[in-house]
MIDOSE-1310 file (N, C-alpha, C; in nm, 2 decimals, decimal comma, always signed):
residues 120
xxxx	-0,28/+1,14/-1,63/-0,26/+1,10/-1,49/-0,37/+1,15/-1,40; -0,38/+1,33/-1,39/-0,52/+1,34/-1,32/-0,68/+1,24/-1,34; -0,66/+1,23/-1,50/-0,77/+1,20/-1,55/-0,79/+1,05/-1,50; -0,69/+0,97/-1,50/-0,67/+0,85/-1,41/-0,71/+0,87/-1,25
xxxx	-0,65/+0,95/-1,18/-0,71/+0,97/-1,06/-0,87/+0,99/-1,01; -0,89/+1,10/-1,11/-1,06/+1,12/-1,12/-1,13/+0,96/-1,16; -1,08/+0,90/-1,21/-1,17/+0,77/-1,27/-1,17/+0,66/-1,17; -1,07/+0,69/-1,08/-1,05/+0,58/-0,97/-1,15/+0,63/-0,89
xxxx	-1,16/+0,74/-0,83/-1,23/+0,82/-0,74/-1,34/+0,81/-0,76; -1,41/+0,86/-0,89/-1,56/+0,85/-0,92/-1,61/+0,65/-0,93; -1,49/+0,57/-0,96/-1,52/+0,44/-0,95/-1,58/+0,40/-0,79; -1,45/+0,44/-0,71/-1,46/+0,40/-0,58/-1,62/+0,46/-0,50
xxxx	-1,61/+0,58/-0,54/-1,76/+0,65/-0,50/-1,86/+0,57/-0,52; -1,87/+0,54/-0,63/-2,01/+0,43/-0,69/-2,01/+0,32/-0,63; -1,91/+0,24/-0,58/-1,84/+0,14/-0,55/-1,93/+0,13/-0,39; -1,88/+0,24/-0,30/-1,91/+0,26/-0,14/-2,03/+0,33/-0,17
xxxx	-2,08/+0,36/-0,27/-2,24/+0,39/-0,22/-2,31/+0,25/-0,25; -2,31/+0,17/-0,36/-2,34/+0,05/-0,38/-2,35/-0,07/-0,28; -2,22/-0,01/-0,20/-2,22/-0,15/-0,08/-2,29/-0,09/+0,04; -2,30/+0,06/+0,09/-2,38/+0,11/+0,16/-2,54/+0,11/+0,15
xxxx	-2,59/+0,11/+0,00/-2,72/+0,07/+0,00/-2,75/-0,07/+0,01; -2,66/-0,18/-0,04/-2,67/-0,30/-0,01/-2,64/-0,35/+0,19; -2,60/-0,31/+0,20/-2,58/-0,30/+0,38/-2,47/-0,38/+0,40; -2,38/-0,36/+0,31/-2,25/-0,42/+0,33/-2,18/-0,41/+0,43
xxxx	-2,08/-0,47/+0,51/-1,98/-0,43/+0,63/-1,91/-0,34/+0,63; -1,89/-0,28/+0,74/-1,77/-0,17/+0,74/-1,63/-0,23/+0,70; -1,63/-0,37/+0,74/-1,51/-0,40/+0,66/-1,49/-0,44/+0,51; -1,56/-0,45/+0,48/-1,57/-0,44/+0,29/-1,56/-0,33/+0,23
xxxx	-1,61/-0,21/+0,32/-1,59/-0,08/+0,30/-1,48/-0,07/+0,27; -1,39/-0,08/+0,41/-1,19/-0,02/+0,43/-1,13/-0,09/+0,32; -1,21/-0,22/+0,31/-1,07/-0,33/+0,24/-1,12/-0,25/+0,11; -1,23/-0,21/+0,07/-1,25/-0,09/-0,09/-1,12/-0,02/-0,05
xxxx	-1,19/+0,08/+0,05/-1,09/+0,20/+0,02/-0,91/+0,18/+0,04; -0,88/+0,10/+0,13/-0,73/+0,07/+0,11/-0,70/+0,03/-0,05; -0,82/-0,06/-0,13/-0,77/-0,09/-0,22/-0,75/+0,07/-0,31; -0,82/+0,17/-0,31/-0,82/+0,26/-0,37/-0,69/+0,35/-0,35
xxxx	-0,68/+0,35/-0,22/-0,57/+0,43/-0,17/-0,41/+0,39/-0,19; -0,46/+0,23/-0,21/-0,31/+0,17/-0,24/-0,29/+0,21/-0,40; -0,37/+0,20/-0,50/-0,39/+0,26/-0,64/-0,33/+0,40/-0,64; -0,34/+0,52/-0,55/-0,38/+0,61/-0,56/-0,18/+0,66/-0,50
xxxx	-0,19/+0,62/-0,40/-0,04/+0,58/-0,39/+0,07/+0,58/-0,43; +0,05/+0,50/-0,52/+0,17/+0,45/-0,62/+0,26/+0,51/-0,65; +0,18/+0,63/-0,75/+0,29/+0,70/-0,81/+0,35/+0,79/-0,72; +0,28/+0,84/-0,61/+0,31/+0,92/-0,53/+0,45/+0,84/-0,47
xxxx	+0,43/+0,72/-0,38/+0,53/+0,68/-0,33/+0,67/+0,59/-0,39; +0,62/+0,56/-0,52/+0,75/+0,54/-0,57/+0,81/+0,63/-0,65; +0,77/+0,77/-0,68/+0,87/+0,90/-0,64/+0,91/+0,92/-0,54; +0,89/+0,94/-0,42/+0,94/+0,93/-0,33/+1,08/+0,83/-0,29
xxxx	+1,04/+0,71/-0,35/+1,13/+0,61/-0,27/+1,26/+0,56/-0,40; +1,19/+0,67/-0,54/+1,30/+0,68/-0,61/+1,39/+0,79/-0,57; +1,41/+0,88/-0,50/+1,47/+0,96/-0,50/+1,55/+0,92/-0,35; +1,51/+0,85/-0,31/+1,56/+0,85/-0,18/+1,71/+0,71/-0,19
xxxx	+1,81/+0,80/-0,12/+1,92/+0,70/-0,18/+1,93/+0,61/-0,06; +1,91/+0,62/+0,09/+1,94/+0,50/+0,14/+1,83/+0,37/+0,16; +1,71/+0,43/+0,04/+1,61/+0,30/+0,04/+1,67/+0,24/-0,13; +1,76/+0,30/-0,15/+1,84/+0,21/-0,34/+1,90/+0,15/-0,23
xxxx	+1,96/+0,21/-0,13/+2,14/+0,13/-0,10/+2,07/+0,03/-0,05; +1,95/+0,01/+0,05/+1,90/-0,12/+0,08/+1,85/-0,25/-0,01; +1,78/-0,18/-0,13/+1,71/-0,26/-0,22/+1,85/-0,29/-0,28; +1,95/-0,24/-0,28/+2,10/-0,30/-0,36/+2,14/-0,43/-0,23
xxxx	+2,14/-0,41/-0,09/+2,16/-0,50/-0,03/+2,08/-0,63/-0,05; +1,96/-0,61/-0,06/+1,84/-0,68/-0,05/+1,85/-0,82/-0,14; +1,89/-0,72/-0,27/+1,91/-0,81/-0,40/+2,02/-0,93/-0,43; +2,16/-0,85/-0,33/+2,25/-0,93/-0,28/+2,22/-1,05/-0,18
xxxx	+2,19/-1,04/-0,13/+2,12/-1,15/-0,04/+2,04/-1,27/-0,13; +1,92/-1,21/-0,22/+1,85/-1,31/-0,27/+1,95/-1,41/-0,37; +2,08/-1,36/-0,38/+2,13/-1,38/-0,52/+2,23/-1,48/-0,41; +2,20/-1,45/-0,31/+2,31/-1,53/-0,18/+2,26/-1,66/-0,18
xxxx	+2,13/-1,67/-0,11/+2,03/-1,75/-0,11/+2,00/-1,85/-0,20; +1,96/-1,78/-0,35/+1,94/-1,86/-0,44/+2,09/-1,98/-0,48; +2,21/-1,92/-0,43/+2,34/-1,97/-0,45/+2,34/-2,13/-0,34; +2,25/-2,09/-0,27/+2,30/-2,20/-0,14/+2,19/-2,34/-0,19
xxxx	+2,26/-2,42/-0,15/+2,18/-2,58/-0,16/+2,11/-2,61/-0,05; +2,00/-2,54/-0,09/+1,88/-2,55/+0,02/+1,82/-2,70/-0,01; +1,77/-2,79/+0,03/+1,64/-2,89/+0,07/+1,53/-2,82/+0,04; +1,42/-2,87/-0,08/+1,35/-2,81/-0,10/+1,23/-2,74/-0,01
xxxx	+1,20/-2,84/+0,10/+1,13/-2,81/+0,24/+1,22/-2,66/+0,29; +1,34/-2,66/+0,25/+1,39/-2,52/+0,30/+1,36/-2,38/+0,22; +1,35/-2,42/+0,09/+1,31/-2,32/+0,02/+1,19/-2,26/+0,03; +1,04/-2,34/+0,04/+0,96/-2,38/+0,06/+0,92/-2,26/+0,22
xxxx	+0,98/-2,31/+0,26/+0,97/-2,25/+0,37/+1,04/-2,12/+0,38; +1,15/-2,07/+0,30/+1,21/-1,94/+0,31/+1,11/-1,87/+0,20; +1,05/-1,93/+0,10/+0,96/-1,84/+0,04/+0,87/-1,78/+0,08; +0,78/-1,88/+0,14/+0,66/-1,87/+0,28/+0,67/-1,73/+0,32
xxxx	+0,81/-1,77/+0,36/+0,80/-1,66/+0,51/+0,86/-1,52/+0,43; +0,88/-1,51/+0,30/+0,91/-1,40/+0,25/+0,82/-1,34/+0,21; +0,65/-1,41/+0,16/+0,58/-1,39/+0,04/+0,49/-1,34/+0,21; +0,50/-1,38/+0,29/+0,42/-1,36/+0,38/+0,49/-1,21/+0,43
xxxx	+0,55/-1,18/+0,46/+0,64/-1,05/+0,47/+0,60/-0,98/+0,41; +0,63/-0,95/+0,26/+0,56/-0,91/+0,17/+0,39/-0,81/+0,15; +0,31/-0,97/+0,23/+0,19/-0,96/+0,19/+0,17/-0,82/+0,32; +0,25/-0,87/+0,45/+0,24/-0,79/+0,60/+0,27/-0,67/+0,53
xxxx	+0,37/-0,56/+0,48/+0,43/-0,49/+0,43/+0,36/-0,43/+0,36; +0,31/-0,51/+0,31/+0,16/-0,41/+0,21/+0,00/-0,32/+0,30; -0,01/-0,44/+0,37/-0,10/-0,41/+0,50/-0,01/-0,24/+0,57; +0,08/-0,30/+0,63/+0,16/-0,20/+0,67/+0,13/-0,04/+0,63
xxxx	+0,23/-0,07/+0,47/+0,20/+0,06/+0,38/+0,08/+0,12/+0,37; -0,01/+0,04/+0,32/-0,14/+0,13/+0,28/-0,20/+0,18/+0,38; -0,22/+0,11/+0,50/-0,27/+0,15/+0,64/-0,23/+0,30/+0,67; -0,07/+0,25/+0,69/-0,04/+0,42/+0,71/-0,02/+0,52/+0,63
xxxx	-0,05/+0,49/+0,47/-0,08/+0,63/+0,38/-0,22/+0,62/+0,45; -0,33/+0,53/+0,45/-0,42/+0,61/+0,50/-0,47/+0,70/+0,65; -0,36/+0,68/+0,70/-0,36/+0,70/+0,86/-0,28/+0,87/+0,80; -0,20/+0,86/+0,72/-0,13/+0,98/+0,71/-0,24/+1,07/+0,65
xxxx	-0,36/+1,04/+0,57/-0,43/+1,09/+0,47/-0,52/+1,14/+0,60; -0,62/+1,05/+0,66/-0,70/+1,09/+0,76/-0,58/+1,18/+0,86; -0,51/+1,18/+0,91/-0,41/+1,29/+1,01/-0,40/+1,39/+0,93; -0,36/+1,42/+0,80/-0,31/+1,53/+0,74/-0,51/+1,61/+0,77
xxxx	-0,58/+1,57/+0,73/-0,74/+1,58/+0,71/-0,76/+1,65/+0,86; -0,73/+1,57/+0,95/-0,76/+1,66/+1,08/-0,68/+1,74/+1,10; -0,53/+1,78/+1,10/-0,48/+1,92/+1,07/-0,54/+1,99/+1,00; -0,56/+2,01/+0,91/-0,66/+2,08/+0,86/-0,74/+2,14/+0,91
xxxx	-0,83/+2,05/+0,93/-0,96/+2,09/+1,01/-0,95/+2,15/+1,12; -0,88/+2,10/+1,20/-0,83/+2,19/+1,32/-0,81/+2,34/+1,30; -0,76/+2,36/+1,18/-0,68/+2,48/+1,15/-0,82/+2,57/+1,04; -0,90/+2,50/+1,07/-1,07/+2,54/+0,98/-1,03/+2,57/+0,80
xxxx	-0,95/+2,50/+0,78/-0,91/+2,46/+0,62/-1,00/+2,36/+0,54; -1,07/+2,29/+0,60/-1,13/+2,21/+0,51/-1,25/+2,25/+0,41; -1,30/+2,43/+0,46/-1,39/+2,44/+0,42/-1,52/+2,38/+0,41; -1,54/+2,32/+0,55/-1,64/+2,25/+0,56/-1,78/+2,35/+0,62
């Protein structure tokens, strides 16, 4: 699992110096590193969100509903469009998350520093 972490890390490094000598955008940069951060994440946050019981009791709601939905005689234009707007949610939700593990990562970084921890 470390040895996974270091391989992502030393990827990503080669990765953002590659697009920095190439003169890549800063937004090709973030969209790297969110990709990294969302990798890096994972295990961290679905421990988290396994242990946590009123994010089961939702995901047990959640499931009920789809099983509601799937039940009902939608018009295919309705389905169509309830997928849409779920798969799009979804996609938002991810943006969401990763954003703010890395907003939590850079904030935890400046505590730190503030507190002359970083050893810089």
């Amino acid at each position: 699992m470390c040895e996974d972490k270091r391989e992502i890390k030393k990827e990503m490094t080669e990765e953002i110096i590659s697009m920095l000598k190439n003169g890549s955008c800063r937004m090709e940069i973030l969209e790297l590193m969110k990709l990294g951060a969302d990798s890096i994440k994972n295990s961290t946050y679905r421990t988290l969100l396994d242990g946590d019981i009123e994010y089961r009791q939702l995901r047990s709601e959640i499931n009920k509903a789809k099983e509601q939905i799937s039940e009902m005689d939608l018009q295919p234009d309705q389905k169509e469009a309830l997928e849409n707007m779920t798969d799009k949610m979804l996609e938002e939700e991810y943006h969401v998350i990763t954003n703010a593990y890395m907003a939590g990562i850079l904030d935890g970084y400046k505590i730190l520093k503030s507190f002359d921890l970083t050893y810089e």
